[in-house]
C-alpha positions as CSV (number, residue, x, y, z in Angstrom):
1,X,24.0,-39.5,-20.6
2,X,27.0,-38.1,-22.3
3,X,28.2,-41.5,-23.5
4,X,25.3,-42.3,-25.2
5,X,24.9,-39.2,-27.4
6,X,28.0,-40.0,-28.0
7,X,27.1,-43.5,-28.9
8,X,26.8,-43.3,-33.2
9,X,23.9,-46.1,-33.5
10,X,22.0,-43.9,-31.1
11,X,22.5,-40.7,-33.0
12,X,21.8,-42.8,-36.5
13,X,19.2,-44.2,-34.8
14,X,17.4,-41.1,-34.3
15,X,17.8,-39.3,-37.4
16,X,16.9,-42.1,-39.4
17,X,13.4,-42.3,-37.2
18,X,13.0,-38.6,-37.8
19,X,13.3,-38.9,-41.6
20,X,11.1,-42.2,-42.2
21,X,8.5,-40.8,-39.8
22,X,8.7,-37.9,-41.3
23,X,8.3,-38.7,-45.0
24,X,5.3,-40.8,-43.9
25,X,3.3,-37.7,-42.7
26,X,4.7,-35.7,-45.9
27,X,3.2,-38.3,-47.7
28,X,-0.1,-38.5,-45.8
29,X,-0.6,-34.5,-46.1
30,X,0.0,-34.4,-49.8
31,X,-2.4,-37.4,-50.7
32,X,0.3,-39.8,-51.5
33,X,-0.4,-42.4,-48.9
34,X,-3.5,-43.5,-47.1
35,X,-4.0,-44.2,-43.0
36,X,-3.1,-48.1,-44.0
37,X,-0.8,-51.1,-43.8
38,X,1.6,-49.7,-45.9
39,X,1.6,-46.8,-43.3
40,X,1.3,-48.3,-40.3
41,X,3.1,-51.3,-40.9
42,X,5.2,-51.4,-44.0
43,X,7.0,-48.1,-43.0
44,X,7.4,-49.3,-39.4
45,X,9.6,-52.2,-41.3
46,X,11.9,-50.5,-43.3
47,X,12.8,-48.2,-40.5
48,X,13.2,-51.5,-38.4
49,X,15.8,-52.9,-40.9
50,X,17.6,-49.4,-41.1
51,X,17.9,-49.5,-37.3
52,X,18.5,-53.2,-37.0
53,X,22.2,-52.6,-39.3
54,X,23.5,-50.3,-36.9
55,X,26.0,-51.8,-35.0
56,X,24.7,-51.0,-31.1
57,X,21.3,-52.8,-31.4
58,X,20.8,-51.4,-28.2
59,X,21.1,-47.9,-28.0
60,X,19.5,-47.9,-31.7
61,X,16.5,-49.4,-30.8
62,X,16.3,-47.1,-27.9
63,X,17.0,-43.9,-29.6
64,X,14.1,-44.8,-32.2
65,X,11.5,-45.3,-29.2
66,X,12.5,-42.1,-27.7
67,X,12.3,-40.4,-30.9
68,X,8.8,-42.2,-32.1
69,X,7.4,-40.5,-29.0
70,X,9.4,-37.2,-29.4
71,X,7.5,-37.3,-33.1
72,X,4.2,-38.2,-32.0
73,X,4.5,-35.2,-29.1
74,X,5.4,-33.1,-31.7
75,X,2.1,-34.1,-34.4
76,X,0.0,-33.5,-30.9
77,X,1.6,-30.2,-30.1
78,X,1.0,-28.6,-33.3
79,X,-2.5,-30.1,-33.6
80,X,-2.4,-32.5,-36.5
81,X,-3.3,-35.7,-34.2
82,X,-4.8,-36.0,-30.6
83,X,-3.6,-37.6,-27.6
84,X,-5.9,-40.6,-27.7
85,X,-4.7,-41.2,-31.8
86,X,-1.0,-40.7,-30.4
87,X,-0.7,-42.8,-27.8
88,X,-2.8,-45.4,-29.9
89,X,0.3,-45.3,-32.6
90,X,3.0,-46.3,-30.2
91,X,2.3,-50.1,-30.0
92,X,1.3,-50.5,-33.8
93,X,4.3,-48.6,-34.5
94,X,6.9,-49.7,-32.6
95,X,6.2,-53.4,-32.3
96,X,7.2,-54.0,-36.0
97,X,10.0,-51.4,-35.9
98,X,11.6,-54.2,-33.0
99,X,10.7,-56.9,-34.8
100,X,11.9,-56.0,-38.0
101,X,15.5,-55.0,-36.1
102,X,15.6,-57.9,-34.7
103,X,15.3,-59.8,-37.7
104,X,17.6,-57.7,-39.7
105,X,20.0,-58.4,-36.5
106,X,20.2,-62.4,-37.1
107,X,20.7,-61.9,-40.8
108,X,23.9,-59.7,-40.0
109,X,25.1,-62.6,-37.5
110,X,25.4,-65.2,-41.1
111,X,26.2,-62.1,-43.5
112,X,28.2,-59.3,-43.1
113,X,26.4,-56.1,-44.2
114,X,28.4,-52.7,-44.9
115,X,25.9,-50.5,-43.6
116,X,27.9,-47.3,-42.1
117,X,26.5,-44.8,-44.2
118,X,23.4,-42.4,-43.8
119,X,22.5,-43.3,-47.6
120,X,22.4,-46.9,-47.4
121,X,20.7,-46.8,-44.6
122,X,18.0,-44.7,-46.3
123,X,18.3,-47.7,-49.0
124,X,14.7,-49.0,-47.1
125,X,13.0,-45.9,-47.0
126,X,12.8,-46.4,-50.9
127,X,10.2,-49.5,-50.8
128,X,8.0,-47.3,-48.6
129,X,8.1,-44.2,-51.1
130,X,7.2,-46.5,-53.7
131,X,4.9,-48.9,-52.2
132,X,2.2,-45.9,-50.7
133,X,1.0,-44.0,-53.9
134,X,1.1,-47.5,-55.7
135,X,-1.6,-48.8,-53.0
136,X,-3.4,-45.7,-53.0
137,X,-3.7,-45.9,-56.9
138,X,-4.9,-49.7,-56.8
139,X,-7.4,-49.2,-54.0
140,X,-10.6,-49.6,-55.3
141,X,-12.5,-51.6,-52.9
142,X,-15.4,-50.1,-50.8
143,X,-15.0,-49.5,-47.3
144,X,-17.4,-51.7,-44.9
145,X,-19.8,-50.0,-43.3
146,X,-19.7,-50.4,-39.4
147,X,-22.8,-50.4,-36.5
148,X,-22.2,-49.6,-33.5
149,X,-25.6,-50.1,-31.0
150,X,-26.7,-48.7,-27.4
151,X,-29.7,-50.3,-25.9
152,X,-31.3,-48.3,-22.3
153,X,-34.2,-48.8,-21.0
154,X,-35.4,-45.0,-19.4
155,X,-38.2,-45.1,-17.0
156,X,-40.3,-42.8,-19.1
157,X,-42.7,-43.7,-21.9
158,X,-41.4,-43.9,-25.6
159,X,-42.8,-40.3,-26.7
160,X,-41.1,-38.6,-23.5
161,X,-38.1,-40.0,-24.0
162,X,-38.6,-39.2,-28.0
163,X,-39.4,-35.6,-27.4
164,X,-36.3,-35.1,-24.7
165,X,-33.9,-36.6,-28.0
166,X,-34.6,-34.7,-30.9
167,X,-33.6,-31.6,-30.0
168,X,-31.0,-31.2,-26.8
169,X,-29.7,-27.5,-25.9
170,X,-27.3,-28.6,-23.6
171,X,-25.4,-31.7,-22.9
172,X,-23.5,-31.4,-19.9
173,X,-23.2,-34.5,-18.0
174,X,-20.9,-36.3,-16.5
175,X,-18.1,-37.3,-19.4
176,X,-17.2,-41.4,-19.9
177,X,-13.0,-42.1,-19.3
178,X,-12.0,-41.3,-23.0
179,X,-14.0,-38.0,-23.0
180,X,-11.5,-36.8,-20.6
181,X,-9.0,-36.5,-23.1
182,X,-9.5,-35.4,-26.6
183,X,-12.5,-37.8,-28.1
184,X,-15.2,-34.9,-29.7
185,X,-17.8,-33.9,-26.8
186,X,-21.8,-33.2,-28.4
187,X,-22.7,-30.5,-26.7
188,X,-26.0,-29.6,-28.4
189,X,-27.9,-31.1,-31.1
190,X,-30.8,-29.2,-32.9
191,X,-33.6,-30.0,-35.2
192,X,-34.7,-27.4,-37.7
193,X,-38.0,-29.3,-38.6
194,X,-39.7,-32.4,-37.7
195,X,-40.5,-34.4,-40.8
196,X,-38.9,-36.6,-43.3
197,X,-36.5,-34.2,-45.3
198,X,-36.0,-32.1,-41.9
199,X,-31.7,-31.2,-40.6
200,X,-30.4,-31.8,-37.3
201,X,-27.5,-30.2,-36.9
202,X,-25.0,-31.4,-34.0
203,X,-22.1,-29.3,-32.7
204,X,-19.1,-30.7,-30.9
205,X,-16.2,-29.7,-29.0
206,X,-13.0,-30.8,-28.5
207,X,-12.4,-32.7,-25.7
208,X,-10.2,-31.7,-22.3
209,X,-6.5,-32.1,-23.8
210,X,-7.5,-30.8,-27.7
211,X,-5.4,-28.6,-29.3
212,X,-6.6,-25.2,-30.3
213,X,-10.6,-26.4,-31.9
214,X,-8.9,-30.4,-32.9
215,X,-11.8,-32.4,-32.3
216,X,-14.6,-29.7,-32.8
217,X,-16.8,-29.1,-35.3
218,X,-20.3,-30.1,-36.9
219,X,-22.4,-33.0,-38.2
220,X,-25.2,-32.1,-40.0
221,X,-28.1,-34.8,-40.5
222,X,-31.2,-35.1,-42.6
223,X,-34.4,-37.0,-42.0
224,X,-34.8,-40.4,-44.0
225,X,-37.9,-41.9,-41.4
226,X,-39.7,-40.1,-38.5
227,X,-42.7,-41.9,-36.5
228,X,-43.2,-40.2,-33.0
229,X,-42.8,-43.0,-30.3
230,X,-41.4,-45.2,-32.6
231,X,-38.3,-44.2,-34.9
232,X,-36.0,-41.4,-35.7
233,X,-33.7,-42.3,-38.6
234,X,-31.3,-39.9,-40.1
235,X,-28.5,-39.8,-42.9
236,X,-25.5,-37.6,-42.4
237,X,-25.2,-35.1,-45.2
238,X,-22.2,-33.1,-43.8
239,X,-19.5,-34.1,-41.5
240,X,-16.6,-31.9,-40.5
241,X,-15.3,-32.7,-37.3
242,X,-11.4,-31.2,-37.1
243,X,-8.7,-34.0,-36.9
244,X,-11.2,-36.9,-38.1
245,X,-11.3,-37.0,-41.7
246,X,-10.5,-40.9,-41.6
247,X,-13.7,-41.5,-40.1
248,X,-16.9,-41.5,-42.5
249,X,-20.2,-41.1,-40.6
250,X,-23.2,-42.4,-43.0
251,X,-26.1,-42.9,-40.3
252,X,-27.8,-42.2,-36.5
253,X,-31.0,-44.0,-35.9
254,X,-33.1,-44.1,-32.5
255,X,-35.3,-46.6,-31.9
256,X,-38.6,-46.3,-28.9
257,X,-39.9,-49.3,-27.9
258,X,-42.3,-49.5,-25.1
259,X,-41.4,-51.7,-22.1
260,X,-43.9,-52.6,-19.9
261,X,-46.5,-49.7,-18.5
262,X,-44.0,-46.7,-19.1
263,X,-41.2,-47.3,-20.0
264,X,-39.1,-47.3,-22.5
265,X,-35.9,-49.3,-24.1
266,X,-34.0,-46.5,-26.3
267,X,-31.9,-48.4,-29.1
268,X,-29.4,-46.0,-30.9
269,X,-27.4,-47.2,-34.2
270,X,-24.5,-45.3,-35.4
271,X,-23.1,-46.4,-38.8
272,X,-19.7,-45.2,-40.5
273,X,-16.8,-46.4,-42.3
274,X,-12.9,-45.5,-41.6
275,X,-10.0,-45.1,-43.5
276,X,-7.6,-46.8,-40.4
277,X,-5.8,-50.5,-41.2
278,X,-5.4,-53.2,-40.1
279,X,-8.7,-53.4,-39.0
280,X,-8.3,-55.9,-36.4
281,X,-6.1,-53.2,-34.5
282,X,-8.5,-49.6,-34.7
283,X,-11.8,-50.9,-35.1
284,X,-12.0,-52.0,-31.7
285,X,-10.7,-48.9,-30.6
286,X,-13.2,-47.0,-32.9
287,X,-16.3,-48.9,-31.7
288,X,-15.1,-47.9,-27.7
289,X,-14.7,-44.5,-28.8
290,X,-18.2,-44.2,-30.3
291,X,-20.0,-46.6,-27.3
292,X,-18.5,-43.6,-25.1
293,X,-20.3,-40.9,-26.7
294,X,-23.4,-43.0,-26.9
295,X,-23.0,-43.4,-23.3
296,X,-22.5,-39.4,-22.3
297,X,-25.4,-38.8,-24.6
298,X,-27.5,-41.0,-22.4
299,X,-26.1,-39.9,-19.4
300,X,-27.7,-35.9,-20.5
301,X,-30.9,-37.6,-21.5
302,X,-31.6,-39.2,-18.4
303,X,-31.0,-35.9,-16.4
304,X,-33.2,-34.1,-19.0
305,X,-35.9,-36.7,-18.5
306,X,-35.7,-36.1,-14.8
307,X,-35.9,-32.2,-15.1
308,X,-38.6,-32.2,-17.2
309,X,-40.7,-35.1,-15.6
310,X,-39.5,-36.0,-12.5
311,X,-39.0,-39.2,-11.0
């Protein structure tokens, strides 16, 4: 252990990890960078090419994986991200930090590089700075909306299973894998009036490894289209769930459609947008996260169905 502290690509390797990472969270808190490809990728570059010039390939690489995590324990720890959103990171992080080292590696091997010194190291750090307020200043195209569907079928008719979702008191079921750990748990949704123009207000909490209230919080909902039995449609007016402000919730809509003598196939539709690139890497990730709340809320609807009707 002692020889590798000792070891000077390790020790570069780490501070150099600590100020790029660093500077990209600086950047995201003060509204000069967005959750995007310049952040997750483009950043995760120039710290590969600063590690990739240290002369112990090695050890640097090492130190920098040690230290991501270090980092990303530390962002959990005083709640500005959640495990799930943390342990998500490493991969999309650290893949092009390697690859980019790697690269940088071969080019030394044709062309010697004097790179000894903290400043030149810091050299790459320079296209990030620059690069993340310029995207956020050219973005101008709208996000893409996202569904995400449920289909059940419930062995109750369409209005029981209607009247058992509108309004829920208590949602204590059984929680899906992800719920274990920090994803936002509903635990009661209530509907102030039942008519076109009516609010449903649904309060969460956060999940078993949050962070103080991370997770938590409210999403209000108003009433676009209401036909008992058949539809429940609603627009979210107000969404402030702590530690999510990348995602962008727009609608919920339940659909009842009678199967058979008496039952019934419950459809629900969640729409939202995010702020998270590439999108070939979260979205994925998003849509399992939101199946598994569909799934508890199902869970607490068939045990209310039972209580109140039996079967």
């Amino acid at each position: 252990m002692k020889k590798i502290l000792q070891d000077r690509s390790f020790r570069m390797s780490i501070i150099l990890t600590f100020i790029f990472l660093g500077t990209g969270i600086v950047f995201l808190l003060c509204g000069l960078a967005d959750y995007s490809w310049v952040l997750f990728a483009l950043l995760p570059i120039v710290l590969g090419i600063s590690i990739g010039a240290l002369p112990n390939k090695r050890w640097a690489i090492i130190g920098a994986v040690i230290t991501l995590i270090i980092f990303l324990a530390g962002l959990l720890t005083i709640g500005l991200s959640g495990f799930i959103c943390a342990v998500m990171s490493i991969p999309i992080i650290a893949i092009p930090i390697f690859l980019s080292s790697v690269v940088m590696h071969l080019i030394q091997r044709y062309k010697e590089i004097k790179t000894n010194s903290l400043p030149v190291l810091l050299l790459p750090l320079l296209i990030f700075i620059s690069a993340a307020p310029t995207e956020r200043y050219l973005k101008t195209e709208k996000r893409q909306v996202i569904e995400v569907k449920t289909e059940q079928v419930f062995n109750y008719t369409p209005e029981q299973v209607y009247d058992a979702i509108k309004s829920v008191d208590t949602l204590t079921g059984e929680k899906p894998f992800l719920m274990n750990f920090d994803l936002p748990v509903p635990t009661k949704c209530v509907l102030e009036k039942e008519e076109v123009g009516g609010i449903r207000t649904c309060c969460f909490n956060g999940g078993n490894l949050s962070r103080g209230d991370f997770g938590g919080g409210t999403i209000r909902e108003k009433i676009t289209e209401q036909e008992r039995k058949k539809i429940l449609r609603m627009d979210v007016t107000d969404y402030n769930l702590i530690g999510r402000k990348w995602l962008g919730f727009k609608e919920a809509i339940y659909y009842f459609d009678k199967v058979g003598e008496s039952q019934c196939k419950l459809t629900r539709v969640t729409t939202y947008t995010s702020e998270l690139t590439p999108r070939v890497y979260w979205e994925p990730l998003e849509r399992l996260g939101i199946n598994q709340e569909h799934d508890y809320v199902f869970s607490n609807l068939g045990n209310d169905l039972k209580r109140r009707y039996g079967k």
